[in-house]
C-alpha positions as CSV (number, residue, x, y, z in Angstrom):
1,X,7.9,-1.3,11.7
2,X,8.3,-1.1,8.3
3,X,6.8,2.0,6.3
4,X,5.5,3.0,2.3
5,X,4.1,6.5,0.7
6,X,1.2,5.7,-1.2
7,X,1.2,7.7,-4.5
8,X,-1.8,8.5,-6.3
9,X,-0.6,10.0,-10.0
10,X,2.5,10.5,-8.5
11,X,1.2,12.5,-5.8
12,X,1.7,11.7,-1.7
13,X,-1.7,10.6,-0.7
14,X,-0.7,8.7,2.7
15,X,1.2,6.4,4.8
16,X,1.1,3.1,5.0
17,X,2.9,1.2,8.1
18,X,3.3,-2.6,8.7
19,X,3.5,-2.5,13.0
20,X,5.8,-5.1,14.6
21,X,3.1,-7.1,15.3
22,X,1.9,-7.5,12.0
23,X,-0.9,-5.4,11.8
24,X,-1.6,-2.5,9.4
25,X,-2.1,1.3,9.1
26,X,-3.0,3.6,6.3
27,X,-3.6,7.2,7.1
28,X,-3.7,10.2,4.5
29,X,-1.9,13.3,4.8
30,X,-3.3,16.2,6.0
31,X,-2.6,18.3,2.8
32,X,-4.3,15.6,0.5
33,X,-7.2,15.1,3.2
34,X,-7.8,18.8,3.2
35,X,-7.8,19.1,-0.3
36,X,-11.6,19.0,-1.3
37,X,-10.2,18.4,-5.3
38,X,-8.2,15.0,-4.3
39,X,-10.2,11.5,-4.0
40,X,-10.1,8.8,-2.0
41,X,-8.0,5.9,-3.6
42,X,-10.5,3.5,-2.7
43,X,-14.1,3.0,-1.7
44,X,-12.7,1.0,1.1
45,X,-10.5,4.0,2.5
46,X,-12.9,7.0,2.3
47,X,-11.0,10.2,2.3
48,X,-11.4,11.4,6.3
49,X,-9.1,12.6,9.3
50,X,-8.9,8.6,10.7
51,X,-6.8,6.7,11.0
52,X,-7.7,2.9,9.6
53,X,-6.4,0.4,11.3
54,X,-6.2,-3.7,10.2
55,X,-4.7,-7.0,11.4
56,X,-4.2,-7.9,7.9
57,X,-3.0,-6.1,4.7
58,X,-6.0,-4.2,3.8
59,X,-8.1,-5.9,1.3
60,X,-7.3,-2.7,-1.2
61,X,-3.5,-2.9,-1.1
62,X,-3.9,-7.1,-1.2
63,X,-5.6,-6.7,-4.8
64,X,-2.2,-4.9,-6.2
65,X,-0.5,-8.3,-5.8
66,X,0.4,-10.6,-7.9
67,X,-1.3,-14.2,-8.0
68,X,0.0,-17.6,-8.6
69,X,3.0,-18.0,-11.0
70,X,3.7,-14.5,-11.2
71,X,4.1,-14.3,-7.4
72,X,5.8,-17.3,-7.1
73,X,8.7,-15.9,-10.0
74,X,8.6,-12.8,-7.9
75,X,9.0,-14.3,-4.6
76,X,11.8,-16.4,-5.8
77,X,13.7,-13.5,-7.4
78,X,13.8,-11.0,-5.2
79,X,14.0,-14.0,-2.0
80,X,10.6,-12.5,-0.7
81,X,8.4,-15.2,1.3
82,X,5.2,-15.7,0.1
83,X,3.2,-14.8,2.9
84,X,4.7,-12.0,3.1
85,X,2.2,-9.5,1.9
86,X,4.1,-6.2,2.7
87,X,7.6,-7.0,1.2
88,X,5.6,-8.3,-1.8
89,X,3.5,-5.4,-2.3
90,X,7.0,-2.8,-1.9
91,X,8.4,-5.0,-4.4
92,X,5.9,-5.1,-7.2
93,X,3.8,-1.9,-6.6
94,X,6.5,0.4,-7.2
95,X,6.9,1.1,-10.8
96,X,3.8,-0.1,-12.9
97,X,0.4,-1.0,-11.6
98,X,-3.2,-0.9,-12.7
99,X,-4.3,2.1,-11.9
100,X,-3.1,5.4,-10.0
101,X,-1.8,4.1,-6.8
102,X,1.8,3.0,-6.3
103,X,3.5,1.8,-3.0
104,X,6.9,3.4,-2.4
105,X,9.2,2.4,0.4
106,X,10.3,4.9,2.9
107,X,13.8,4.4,4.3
């Protein structure tokens, strides 16, 4: 299982975990869910006590990705392969992205 904090302005919004079987979970914390000022950091993952659950990289955290040449300079750099979606989106989410969110690995 491999695991990320999903930042939102720097803040801890959630979790995300990539099971052993490939399939994906994003749940928020109970501190941001409870918080009535925080949003949601997508339309796609409404702000609620679930737990979403996906056999592929949620179509939110896919868009944060880098596409064609870009991914394939990235991929060869940091010897990532190119399908996969998780490793890539550690890698290049991290530090500067569009946007509020960032992707953190967890140790």
């Amino acid at each position: 299982m491999r695991k990320a904090r999903v930042l939102y302005k720097d803040e801890e919004a959630g979790i995300l975990l990539q099971n052993d079987d490939g399939s994906f979970v994003f749940e928020y914390n109970d501190n941001w869910e409870n918080d009535i000022s925080k949003p949601s950091i997508s339309l796609t993952l409404p702000k609620q006590k679930k737990t979403f659950k996906s056999n592929y990289l949620f179509p939110f955290f896919y868009n944060m990705l880098p596409e064609g040449s870009n991914k394939d300079v990235v991929c060869k750099y940091n010897r990532i392969d190119k399908n996969d979606y998780f490793g890539l989106l550690l890698t290049t989410s991290q530090y500067d992205t569009i946007g509020a969110v960032r992707v953190l690995k967890t140790e």
